[in-house]
N, C-alpha and C positions, 0 to 999 in steps of 0.2 A: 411796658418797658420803655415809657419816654422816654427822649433825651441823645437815643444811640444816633449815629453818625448812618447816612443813608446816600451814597451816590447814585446822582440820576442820568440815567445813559438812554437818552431819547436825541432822534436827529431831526424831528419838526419841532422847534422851538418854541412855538407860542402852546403847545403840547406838554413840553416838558417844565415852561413856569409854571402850568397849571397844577402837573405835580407837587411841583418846588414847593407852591401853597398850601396844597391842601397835607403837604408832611410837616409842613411847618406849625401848622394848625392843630394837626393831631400831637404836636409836642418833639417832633424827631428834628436834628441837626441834618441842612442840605451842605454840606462844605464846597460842593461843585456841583457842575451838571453840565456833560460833555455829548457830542454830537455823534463819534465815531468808535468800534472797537479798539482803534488803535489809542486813541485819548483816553478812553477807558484804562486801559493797562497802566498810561504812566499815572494818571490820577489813584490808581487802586492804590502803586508802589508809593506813593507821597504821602497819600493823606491815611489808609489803612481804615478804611469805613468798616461798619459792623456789617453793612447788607449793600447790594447792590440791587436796583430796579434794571432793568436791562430790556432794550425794544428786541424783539429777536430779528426785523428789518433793518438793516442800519448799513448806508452808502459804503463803499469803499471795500479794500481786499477782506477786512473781518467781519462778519455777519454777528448776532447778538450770541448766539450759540456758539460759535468759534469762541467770541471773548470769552463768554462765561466757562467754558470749560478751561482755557489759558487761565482764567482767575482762582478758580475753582484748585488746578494745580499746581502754581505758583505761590497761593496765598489763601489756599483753604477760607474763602471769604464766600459765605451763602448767596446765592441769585436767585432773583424772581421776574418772570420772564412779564414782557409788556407785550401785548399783540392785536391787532386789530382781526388779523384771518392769518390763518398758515392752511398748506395744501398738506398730505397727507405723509410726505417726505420730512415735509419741515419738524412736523409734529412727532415725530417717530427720533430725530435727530435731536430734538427739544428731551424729550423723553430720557432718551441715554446719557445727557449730559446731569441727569442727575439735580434737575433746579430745585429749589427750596419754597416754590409757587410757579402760580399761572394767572395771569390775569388778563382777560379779556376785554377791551380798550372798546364800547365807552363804559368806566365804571365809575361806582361813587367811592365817595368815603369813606363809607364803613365797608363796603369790601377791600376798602385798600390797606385800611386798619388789620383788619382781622387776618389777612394774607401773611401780614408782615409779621403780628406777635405771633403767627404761626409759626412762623418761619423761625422766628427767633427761640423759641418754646425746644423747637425743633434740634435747634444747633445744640440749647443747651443741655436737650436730654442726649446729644452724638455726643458731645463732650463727657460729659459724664461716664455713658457704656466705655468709651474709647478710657476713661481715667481706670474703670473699674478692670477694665482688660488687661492697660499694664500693671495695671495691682497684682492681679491673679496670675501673668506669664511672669512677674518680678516673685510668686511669690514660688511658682512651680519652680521657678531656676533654682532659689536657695532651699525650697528641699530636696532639690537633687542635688543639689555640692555641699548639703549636712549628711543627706547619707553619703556619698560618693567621700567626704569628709573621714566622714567617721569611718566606713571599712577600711578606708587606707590606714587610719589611724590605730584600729586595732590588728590591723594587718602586719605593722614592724613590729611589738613586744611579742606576737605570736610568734612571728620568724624566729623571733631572737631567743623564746621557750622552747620552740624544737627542733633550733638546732643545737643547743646546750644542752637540751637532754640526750641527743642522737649522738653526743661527742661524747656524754659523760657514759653512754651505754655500751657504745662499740669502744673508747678507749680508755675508758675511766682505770682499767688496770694497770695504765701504762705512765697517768697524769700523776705530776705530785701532789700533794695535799692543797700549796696554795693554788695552783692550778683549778684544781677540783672545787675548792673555795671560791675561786673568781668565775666559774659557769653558773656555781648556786645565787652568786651574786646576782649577776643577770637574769637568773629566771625569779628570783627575786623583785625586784626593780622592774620586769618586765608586769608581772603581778598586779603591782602597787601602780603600773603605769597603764594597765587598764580598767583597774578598779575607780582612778579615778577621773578617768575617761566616762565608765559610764554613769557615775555619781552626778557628772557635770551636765552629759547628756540628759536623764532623768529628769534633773532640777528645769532644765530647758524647757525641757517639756512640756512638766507640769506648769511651770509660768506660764508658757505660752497659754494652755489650756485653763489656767487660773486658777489649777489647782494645788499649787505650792501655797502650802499654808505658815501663815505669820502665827508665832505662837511666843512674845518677846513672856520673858521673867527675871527675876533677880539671880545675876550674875556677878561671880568673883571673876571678875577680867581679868587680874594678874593671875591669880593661878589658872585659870583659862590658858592666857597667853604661855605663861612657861612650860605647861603642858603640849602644847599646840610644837612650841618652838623645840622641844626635845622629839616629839614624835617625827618634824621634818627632819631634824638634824641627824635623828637616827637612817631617816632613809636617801641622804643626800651624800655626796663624794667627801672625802676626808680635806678635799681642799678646800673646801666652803664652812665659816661658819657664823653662826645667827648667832649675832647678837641681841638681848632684849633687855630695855629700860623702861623706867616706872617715873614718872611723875605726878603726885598727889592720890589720892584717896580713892581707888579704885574696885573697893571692894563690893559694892552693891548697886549695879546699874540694872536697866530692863533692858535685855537685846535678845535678839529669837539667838539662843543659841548653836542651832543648826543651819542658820544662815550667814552668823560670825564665822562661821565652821569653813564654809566658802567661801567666804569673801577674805579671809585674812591667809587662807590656803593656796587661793589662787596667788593673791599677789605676793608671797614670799615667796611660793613654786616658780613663777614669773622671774623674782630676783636671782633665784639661783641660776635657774636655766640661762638668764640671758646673761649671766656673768663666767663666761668657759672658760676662765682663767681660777675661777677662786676669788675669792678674799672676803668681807666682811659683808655680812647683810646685816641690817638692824632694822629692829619691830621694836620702833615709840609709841609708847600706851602714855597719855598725859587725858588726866581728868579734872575738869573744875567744875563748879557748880551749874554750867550754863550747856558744856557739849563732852561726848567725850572723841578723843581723836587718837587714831592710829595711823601711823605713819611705817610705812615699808621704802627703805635706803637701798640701794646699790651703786656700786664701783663697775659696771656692766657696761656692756655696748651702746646702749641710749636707743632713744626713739628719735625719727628724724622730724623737723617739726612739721611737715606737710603730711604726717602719716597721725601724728597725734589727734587732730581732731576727729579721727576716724577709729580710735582705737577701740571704741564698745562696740562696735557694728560685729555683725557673724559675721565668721571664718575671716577676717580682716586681721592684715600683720603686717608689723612694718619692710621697708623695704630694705631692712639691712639687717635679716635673720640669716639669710646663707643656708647650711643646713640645718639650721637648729630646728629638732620635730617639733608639733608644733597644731590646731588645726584653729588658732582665733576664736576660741569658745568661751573662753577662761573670762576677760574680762567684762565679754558679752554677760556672764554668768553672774560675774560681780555686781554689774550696774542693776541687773535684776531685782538681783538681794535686798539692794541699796534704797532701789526703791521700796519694796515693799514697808524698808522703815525709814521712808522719807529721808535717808542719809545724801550725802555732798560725796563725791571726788575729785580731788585736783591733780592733776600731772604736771611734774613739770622733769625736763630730761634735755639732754645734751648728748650728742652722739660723738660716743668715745670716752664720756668724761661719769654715765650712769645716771639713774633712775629714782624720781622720789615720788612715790603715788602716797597722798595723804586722805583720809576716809574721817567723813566728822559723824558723827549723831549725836539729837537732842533725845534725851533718855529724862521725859515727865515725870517717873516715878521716882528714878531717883532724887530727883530734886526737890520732887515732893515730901517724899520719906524724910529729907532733910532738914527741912521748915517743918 
């Protein structure tokens, strides 16, 4: 591993050029070579060398093990210790600081070599365990806050099932008709809002585990979509309504239809929700010869733009939901799909002003079909 940057911390000078040389020689960069622990520390902070040579004798208040554990904590940067003789104290305190070698002063070359790529070998299998670590605590954290996620999440439409049943049981003889209508509602709704909780969970899953399967065929996308869009519309508030348009030929594309299913599910459920006022959502279905693209609109509260590039991540939401429920899975779920058929999505949003997520695919067959 020629080449890396090597300061040499020896305080008999004609000792220490001899170093200088023979690292020069094996291909390694000397940037400096200082006399005392204390020079040592400012040269580490300046120059930021791969490895540090370090005499464990050295004049003045820091001895070679003093610096190197100061380096060691400061700047995580590997030591190897230079020594002529140490008494049994020295080597014991040598020991606990954890160096990265030892090298015993007089030596040659290729011991000096082989110390070093050890050394280096060394740091870069710590590195690695240490990446691998936070891999595995990054990965245990997120699936404790997907379940931790998800029972909250199935935790409110349940509340909201029985206490609507518990109203409609102890006073349903007292409630009037739309009364009685508006609890059915809610355990309705409630239903529909855990069904497709665990729809989305499931799908998660199985991607994760690679076993969501891509299975694209020849689809009618308009009647797809207007189906799709009567089946939301039916289970969404009377003050929202979807609108949907049709541009060019869209009757015979290849898309996994159970993954259109999600993907155009989540982000119209997306529009409604984040629009608590009502008003129009629209699902643009425009197909040419080359991709086809759906487009989902709202008049909604917006995405703010520091939250946008983060919005496929799990359980990730923007910072201006308030209470709107909620667990950041959705478009995790989307991007999923998306891949699976090499699809594109783009955001773009405004906070206050609403939300335009447009979704492209290249559909081969149909274009093929077509020629």
């Amino acid at each position: 591993m020629a080449g890396e940057k090597i300061l040499v911390v020896e305080d008999e000078r004609v000792v220490a050029r001899d170093i200088e040389k023979r690292l020069k020689n094996l291909g390694y960069q000397v940037p400096a070579s200082v006399a005392s622990g204390e020079a040592a520390l400012i040269k580490v902070a300046e120059l930021q060398p791969d490895l540090v040579l370090m005499d464990i004798q050295l004049r003045g208040a820091l001895d070679g093990i003093a610096t190197a554990e100061q380096i060691r904590a400061d700047f995580d940067i590997p030591v190897i210790y230079l020594t002529a003789f140490a008494d049994e104290d020295t080597l014991q305190r040598a020991k606990a600081s954890e160096p990265f070698g030892y090298i015993v002063k007089p030596f040659d070359e290729k011991d000096l070599h082989v110390t070093i790529e050890v050394a280096f070998r060394r740091r870069l299998a710590e590195a690695a365990i240490r990446v691998a670590l936070e891999k595995e605590k990054e990965l245990s954290e997120l699936k404790s806050r997907f379940w931790s996620m998800i029972i909250h999440e199935f935790r409110n439409p349940l509340t909201s099932i029985l206490s609507s049943a518990q109203l409609l049981e102890l006073h349903g003889h007292r409630l009037s008709d739309d009364r009685k209508q508006e609890y059915l509602g809610l355990i309705q709704n409630s239903v529909r809002a855990i069904n497709q909780l665990m729809n989305d969970t499931l799908t998660i899953v199985q991607t994760e585990k690679s076993d969501l399967e891509f299975n694209p065929a020849s689809l009618d996308l308009e009647a797809f979509c207007r189906d799709l869009v009567e089946e939301i519309q039916f289970n969404v508030q009377s003050n929202h309504r979807i609108i949907f348009t049709l541009r060019g030929n869209c009757d015979d594309y290849c898309l996994d239809r159970k993954l259109l299913w999600h993907i155009l599910t989540n982000l119209l459920s997306n529009a409604v929700k984040y629009s608590p006022l009502g008003g129009e959502i629209y699902l643009n279905l425009i197909c040419t010869e080359q991709e086809v693209v759906f487009q989902v609109r709202d008049k909604g509260i917006g995405i703010p733009s520091e939250t946008q590039t983060h919005l496929f991540e799990p359980f990730h939401r923007a910072t201006n939901v308030g209470n709107i429920p909620g667990t950041g899975l959705g478009l995790t779920l989307v991007r999923k799909c998306l891949d699976l058929h090499s699809g594109h999505i783009e955001v773009e949003s405004e906070v206050g002003q609403g939300s335009t997520f447009t979704v492209r695919f290249y559909s081969a067959c149909a274009i093929s079909q077509r020629h």
